[in-house]
PLY file of the C-alpha trace (Angstrom):
ply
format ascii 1.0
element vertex 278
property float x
property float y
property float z
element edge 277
property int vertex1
property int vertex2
end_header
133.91 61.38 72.65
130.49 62.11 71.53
128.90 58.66 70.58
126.60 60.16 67.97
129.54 61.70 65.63
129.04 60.23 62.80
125.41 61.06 62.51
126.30 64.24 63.84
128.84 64.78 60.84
125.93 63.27 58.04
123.48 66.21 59.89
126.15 68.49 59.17
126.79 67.67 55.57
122.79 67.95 54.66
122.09 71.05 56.51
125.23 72.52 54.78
125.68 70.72 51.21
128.74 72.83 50.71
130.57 73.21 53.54
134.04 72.15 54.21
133.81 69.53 56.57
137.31 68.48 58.48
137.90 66.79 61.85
140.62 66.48 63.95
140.95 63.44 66.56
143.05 61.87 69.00
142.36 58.50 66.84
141.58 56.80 70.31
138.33 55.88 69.04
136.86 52.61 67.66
137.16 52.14 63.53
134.51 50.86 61.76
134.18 50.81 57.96
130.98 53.17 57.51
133.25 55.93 58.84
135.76 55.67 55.44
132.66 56.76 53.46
131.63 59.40 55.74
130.50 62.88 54.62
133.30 64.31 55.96
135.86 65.94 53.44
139.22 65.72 55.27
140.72 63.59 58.55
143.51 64.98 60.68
144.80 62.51 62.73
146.91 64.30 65.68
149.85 61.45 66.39
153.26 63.45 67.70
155.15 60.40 67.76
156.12 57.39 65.93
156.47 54.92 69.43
155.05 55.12 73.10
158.17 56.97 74.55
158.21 59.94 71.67
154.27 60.12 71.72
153.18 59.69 75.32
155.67 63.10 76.51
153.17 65.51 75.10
149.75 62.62 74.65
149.71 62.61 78.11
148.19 59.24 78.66
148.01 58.67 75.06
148.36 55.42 73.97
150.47 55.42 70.47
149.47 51.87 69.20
145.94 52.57 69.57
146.01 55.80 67.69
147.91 54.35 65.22
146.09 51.44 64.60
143.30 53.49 64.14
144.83 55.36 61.29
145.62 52.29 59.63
142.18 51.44 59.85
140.94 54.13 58.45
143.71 55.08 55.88
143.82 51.50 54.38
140.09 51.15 54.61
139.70 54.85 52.04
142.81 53.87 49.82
141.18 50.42 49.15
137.40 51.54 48.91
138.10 54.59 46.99
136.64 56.82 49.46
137.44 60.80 48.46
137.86 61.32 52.30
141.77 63.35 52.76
143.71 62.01 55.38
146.15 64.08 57.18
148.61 62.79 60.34
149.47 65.53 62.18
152.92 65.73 64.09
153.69 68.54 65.92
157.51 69.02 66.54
158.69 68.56 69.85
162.50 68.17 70.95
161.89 64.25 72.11
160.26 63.55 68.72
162.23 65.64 65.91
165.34 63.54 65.63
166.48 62.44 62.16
165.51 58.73 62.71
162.42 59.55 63.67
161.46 61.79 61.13
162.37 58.94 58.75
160.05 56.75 60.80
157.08 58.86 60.20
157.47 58.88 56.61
157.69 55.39 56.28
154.93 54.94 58.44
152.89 57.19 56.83
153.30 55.58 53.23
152.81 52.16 54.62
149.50 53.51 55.88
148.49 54.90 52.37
147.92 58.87 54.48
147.79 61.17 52.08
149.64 63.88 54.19
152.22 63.79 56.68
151.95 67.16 58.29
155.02 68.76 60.23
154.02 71.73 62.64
156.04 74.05 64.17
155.27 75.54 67.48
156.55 77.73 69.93
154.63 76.64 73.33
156.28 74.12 75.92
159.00 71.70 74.69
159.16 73.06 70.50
161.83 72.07 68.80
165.15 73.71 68.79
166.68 71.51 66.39
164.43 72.30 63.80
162.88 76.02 63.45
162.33 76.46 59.72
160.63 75.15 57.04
164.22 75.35 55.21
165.78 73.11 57.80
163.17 70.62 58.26
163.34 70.38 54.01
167.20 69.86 54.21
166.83 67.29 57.15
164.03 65.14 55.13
166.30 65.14 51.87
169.38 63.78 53.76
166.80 61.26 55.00
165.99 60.06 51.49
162.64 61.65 51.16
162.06 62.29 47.51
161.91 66.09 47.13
159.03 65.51 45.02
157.08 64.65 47.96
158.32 67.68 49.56
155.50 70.96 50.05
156.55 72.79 53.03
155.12 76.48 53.49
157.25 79.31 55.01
155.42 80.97 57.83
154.72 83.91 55.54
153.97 81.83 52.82
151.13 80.24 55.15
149.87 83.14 55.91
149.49 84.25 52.50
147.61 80.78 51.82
144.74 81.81 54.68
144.67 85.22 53.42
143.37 83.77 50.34
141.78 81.62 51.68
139.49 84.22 53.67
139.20 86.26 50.66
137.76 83.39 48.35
134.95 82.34 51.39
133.91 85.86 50.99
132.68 85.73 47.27
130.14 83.48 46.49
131.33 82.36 43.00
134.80 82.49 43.71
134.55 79.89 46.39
131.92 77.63 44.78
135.11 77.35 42.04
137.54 76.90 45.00
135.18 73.77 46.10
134.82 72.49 42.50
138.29 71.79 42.29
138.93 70.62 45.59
136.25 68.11 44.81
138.17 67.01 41.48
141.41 66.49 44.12
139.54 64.40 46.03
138.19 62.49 43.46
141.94 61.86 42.11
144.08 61.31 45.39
148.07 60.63 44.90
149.10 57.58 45.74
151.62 58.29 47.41
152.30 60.66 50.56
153.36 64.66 50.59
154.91 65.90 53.98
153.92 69.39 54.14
154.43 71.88 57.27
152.17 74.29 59.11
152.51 76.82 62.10
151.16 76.21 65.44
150.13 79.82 66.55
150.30 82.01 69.62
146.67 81.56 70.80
145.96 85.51 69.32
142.04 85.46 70.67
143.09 84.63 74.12
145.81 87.49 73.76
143.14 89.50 72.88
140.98 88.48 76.09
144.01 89.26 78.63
144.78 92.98 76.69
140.66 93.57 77.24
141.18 92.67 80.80
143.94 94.66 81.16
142.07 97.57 80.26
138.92 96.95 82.38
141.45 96.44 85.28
142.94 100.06 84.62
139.82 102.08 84.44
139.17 100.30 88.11
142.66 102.23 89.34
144.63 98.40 88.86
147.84 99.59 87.45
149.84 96.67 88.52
147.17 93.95 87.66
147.15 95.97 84.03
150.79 96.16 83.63
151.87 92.27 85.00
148.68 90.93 81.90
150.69 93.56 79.06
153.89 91.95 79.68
152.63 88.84 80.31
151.13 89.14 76.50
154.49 91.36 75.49
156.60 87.80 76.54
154.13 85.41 75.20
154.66 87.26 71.45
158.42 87.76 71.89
159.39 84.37 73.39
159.55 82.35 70.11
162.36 84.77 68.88
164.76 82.66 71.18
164.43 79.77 68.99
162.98 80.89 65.54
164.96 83.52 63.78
161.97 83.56 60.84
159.81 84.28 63.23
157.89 87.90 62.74
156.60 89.29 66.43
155.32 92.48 64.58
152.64 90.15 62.55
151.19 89.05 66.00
151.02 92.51 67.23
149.27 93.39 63.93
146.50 90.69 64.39
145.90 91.78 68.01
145.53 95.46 66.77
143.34 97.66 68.88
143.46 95.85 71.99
147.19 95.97 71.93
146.96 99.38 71.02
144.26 100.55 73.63
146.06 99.21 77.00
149.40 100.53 75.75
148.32 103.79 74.93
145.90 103.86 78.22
149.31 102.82 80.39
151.30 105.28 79.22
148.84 107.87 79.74
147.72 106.47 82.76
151.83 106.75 84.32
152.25 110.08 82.56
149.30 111.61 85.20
150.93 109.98 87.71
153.73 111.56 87.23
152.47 114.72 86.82
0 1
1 2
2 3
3 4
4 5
5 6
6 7
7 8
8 9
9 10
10 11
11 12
12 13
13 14
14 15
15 16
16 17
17 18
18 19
19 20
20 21
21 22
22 23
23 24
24 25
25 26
26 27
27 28
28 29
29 30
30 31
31 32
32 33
33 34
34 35
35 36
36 37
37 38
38 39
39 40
40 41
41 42
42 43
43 44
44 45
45 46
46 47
47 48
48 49
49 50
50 51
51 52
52 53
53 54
54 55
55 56
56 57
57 58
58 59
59 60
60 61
61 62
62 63
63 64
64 65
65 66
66 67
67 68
68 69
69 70
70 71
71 72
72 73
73 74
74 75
75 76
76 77
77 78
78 79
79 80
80 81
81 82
82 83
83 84
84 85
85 86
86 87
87 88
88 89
89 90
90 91
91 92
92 93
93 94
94 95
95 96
96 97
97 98
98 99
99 100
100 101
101 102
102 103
103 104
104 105
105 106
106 107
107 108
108 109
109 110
110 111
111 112
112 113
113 114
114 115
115 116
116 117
117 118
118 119
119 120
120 121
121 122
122 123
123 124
124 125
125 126
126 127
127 128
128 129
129 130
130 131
131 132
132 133
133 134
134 135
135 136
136 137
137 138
138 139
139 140
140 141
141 142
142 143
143 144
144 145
145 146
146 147
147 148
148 149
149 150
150 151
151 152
152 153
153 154
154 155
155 156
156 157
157 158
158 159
159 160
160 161
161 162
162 163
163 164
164 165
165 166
166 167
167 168
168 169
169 170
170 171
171 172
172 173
173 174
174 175
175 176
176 177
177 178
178 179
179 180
180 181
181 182
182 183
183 184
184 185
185 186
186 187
187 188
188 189
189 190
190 191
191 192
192 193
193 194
194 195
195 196
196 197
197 198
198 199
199 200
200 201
201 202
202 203
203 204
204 205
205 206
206 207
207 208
208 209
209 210
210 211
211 212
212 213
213 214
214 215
215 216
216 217
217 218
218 219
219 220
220 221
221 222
222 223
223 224
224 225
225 226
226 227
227 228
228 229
229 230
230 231
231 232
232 233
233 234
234 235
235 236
236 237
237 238
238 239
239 240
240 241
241 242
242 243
243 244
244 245
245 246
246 247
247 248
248 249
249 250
250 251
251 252
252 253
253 254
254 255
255 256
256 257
257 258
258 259
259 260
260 261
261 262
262 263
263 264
264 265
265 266
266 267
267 268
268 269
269 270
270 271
271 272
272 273
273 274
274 275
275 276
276 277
């Protein structure tokens, strides 16, 4: 929305030479060519669709040609310039966009474009998919759809998580991530030409979890018990709903992330009901 994001992104890149620069958009903006040879290091265009009626359920108000004629634009404009900018489309599975036919759409719509990535992401807020609840189904569903297993990557959830573990562990030494970069920069320089689909998890919002356990405890030391109790099981049902629809799901790796807060206001409640019981 900002006007100036282009120059915005160039500031970026010379204030920070070796920074990892990514955006994510709506593509509802307006393409023009200088933007395929921005600094910018990777694209992620968010499209959950592959027509008006799949995309516009969730895109409130979203309009699905103009997104995707922007990531035409801009896909076609890098493949044919030889821009090293990575271009991701981002579809997050819903139950009025995850049908076979569809999925098939988005492939072929995403190799006409020239995107390097077609990214598949599970979530488990508002209308997720129940079709589809694994990286092992959605792989099954793409092969009976033709897709050539060799364009196949899909991560596990725990498999992910191992990635950003890494991931954190390599931005923390110096040398270790300057080789990370080198080689990213020797992928970008040498993009396939054709498309992967690869998956991701859409997670549980865990800072905002985090927020509501710390308010539950201020509440309690102010004598709130039933404020405090109504925010833990609002977070309690918020970790356990997925299990409804995802049997791979883990809650106990959401519990670990929140840690002490979760910790804190269920220790404090139980101590707090065990005095008033006494």
């Amino acid at each position: 929305m900002n006007p100036d994001l282009w120059q915005i992104v160039s500031l970026a890149r010379k204030h920070y030479p070796k920074a990892f620069l990514s955006l994510i958009t709506n593509a509802h903006g307006y393409f023009e060519v200088n933007q395929a040879f921005s600094d910018l290091d990777q694209i992620q265009f968010s499209i959950d669709g592959v027509d008006q009626e799949s995309y516009e359920k969730y895109r409130v108000g979203g309009n699905f040609a103009k997104a995707s004629s922007y990531m035409k634009s801009f896909t076609r404009s890098v493949r044919s310039s030889g821009s090293s900018v990575r271009m991701i489309w981002r579809y997050i599975l819903f139950n009025h966009n995850d049908k076979p036919d569809q999925l098939r759409k988005a492939f072929e719509i995403a190799s006409e474009f020239g995107v390097h990535e077609l990214r598949f992401v599970f979530t488990h807020k508002g209308m997720w998919s129940t079709d589809l609840t694994s990286a092992e189904e959605l792989r099954s569903c793409l092969i009976d759809l033709d897709v050539p297993s060799r364009s196949i990557h899909l991560d596990s959830f725990r498999s992910l998580r191992r990635r950003q573990i890494l991931s954190q562990l390599l931005k923390r030494n110096q040398i270790l991530y300057s080789t990370a970069r080198k080689l990213w920069g020797k992928v970008k320089k040498s993009p396939s030409l054709s498309t992967i689909v690869t998956s991701d998890f859409y997670q549980l919002c865990e800072p905002e979890l985090q927020q509501t356990l710390d308010l539950g405890s201020k509440l309690l030391r102010k004598g709130r018990l039933q404020d405090a109790q109504a925010l833990f099981l609002h977070v309690n049902r918020m970790v356990q709903l997925p299990l409804a629809h995802n049997a791979t799901y883990d809650p106990e790796i959401i519990y670990k992330h929140l840690g002490c807060s979760y910790k804190r206001l269920k220790t404090a409640l139980s101590n707090y009901q065990t005095d008033a019981s006494i």
